[in-house]
C-alpha positions as CSV (number, residue, x, y, z in Angstrom):
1,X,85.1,-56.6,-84.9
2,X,82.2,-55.5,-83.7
3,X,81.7,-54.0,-80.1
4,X,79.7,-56.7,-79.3
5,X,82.5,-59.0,-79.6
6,X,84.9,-56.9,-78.5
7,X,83.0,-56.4,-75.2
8,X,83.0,-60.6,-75.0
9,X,86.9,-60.9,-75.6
10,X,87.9,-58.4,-73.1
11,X,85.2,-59.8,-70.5
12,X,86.7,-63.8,-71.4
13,X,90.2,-61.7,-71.0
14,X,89.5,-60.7,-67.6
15,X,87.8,-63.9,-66.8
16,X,91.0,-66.0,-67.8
17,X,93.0,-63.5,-65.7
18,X,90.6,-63.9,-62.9
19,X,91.2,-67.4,-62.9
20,X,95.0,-67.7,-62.9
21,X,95.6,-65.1,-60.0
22,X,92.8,-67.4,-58.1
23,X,94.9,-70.4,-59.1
24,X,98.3,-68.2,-57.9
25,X,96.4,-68.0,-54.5
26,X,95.7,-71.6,-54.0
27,X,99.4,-72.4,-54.8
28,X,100.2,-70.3,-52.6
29,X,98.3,-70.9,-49.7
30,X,97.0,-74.2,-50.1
31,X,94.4,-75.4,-47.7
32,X,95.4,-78.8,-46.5
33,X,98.5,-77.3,-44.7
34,X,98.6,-75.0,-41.1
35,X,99.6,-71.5,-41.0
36,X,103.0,-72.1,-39.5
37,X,103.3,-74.7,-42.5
38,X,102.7,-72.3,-45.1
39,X,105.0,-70.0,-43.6
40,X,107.6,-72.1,-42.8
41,X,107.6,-73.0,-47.2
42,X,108.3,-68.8,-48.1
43,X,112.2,-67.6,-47.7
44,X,115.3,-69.8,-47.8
45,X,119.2,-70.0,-48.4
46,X,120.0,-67.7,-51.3
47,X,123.5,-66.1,-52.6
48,X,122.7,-62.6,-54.9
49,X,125.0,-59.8,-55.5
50,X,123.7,-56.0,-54.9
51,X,124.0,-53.6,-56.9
52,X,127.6,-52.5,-55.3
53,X,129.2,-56.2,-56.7
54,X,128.4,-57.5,-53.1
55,X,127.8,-61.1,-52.2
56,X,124.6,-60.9,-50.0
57,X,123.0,-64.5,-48.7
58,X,120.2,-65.0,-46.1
59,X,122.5,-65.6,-43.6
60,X,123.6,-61.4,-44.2
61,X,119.9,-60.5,-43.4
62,X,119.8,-61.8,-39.9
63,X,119.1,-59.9,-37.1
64,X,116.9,-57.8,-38.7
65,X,113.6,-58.0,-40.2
66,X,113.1,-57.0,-43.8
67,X,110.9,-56.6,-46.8
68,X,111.8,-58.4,-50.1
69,X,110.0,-57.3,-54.0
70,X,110.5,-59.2,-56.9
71,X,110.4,-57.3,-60.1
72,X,112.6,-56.1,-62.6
73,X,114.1,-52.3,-63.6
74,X,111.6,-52.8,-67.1
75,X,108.6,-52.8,-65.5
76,X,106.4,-49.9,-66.4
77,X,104.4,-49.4,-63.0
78,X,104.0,-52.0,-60.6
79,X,107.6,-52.2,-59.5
80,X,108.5,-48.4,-59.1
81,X,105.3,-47.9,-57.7
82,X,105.6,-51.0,-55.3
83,X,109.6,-49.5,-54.2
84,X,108.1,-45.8,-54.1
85,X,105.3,-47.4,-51.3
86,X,108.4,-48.5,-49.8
87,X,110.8,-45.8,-50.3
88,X,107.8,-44.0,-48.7
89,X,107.3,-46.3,-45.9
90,X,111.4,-46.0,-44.5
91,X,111.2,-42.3,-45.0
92,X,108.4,-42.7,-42.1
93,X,110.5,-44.7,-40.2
94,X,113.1,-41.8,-40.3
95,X,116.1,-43.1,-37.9
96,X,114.4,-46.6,-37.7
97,X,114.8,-47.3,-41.3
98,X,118.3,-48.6,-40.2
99,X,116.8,-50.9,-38.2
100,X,115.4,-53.0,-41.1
101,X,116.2,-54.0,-44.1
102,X,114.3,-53.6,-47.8
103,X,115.1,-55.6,-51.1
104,X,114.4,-55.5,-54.9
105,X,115.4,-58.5,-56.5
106,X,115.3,-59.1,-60.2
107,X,113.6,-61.1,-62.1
108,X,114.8,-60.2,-65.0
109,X,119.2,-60.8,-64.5
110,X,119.4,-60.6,-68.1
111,X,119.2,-56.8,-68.3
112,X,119.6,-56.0,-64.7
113,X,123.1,-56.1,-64.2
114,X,124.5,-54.5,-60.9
115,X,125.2,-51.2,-62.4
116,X,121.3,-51.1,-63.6
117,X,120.3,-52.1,-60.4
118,X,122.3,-48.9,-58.9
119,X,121.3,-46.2,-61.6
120,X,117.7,-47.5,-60.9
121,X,117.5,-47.6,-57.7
122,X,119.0,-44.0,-57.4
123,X,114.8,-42.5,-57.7
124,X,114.5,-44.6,-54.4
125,X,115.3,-44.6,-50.7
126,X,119.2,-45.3,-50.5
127,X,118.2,-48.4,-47.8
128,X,116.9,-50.2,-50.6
129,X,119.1,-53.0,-51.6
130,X,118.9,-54.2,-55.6
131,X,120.0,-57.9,-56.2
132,X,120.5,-60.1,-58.8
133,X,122.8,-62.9,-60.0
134,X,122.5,-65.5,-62.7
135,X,119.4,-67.0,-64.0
136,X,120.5,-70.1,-61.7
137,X,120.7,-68.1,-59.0
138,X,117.4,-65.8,-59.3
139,X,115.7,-69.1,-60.5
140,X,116.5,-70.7,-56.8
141,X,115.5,-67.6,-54.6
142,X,112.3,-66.9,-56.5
143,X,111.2,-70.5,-56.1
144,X,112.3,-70.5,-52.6
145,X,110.0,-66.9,-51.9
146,X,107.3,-68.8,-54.3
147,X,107.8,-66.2,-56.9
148,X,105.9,-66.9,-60.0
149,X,107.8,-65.1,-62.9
150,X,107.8,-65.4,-66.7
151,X,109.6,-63.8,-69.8
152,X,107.3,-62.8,-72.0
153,X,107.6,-61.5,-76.0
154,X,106.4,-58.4,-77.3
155,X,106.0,-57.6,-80.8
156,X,108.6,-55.1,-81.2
157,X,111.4,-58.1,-80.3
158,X,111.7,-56.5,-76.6
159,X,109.9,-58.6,-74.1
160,X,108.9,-58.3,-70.7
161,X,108.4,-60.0,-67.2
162,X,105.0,-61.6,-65.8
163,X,106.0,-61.9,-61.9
164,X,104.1,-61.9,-58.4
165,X,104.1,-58.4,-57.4
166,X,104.0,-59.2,-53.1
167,X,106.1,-57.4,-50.7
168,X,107.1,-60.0,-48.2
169,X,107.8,-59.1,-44.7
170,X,110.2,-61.1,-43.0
171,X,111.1,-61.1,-39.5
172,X,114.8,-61.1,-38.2
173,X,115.5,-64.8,-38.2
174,X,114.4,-64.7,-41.5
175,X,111.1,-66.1,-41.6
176,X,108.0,-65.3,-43.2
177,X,105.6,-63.3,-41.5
178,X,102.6,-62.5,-44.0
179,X,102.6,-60.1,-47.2
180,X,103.1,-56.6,-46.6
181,X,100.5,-54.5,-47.2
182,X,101.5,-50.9,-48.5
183,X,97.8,-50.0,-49.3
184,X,97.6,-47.6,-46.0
185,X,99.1,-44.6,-45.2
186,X,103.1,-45.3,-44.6
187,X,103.1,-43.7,-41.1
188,X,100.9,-46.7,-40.2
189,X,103.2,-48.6,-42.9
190,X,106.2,-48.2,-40.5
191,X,104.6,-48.4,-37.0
192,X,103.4,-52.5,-38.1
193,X,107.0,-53.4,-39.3
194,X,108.3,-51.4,-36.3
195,X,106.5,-54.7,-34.1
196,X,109.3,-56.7,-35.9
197,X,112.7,-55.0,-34.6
């Protein structure tokens, strides 16, 4: 293959991937409905188990906000870089961080059993909470947080998981407030989702 051409795949590549995330953000904020609408269609009833065999529904989280991340204990670098950001971001809270709540839920309940969750989420802040459940379950609570996710093959017979990589911040009746953004410095991190207690 020439460079040439190889320059015009990876530029159609990136186009194609262009296109789908655009299409991910119209799906996910689609313009004929209001703010409050939008919100009102993230979150809902769910029933997970953490990575301690606990049941853990929506109805647990009240009374506190919280910050929930899909992803799976696979992933190569969005996820533990996403739960260090927020490892990082309770550690600034310091006494606070009991005051919220933080969440990793699979995607991926085929390999991420409860004991996976807890050996995984050892490298991380001990107020994060790992769930997962049967692909019933996980299949419900990603489509009621509008979670996009996907198995995907790989050559070697292993595969992998395509998923929406948002932190959502939730407030303590258990609504949706807006993604949260970790891109800034974790001190200023923890004063936003301090406005939520």
């Amino acid at each position: 293959m020439t460079r040439s051409v190889r320059v015009l795949v990876l530029l159609a590549t990136f186009v194609a991937a262009l296109g789908v995330s655009f299409a991910g953000v119209l799906w996910f904020m689609r313009g004929d409905a209001s703010p409050v609408t939008q919100a009102s269609l993230v979150g809902g009833p769910f029933k997970l188990t953490d990575q301690d065999g606990k049941a853990v529904t929506d109805q647990d989280l009240k009374g506190k906000p919280f910050l929930v991340f899909f992803g799976f204990t696979h992933c190569p670098d969005v996820c533990p870089t996403a739960l260090f950001e927020v490892s990082e971001v309770l550690r600034a809270l310091g006494k606070d961080a009991d005051k919220t709540q933080a969440l990793f839920v699979t995607v991926d309940p085929e390999r991420d059993t409860p004991q996976v969750m807890k050996d995984y989420l050892q490298s991380f802040d001990p107020h994060l909470r790992g769930l997962t459940g049967d692909d019933a379950s996980i299949a419900q609570t990603a489509k009621a947080y509008r979670v996009y996710y996907k198995k995907v093959p790989l050559d070697s017979g292993d595969y992998t998981m395509d998923h929406t990589a948002l932190v959502y911040l939730m407030d303590k009746d258990g609504r949706f407030v807006a993604p949260f953004n970790l891109k800034r410095t974790p001190e200023a991190a923890a004063a936003d989702l301090r406005r939520y207690f």
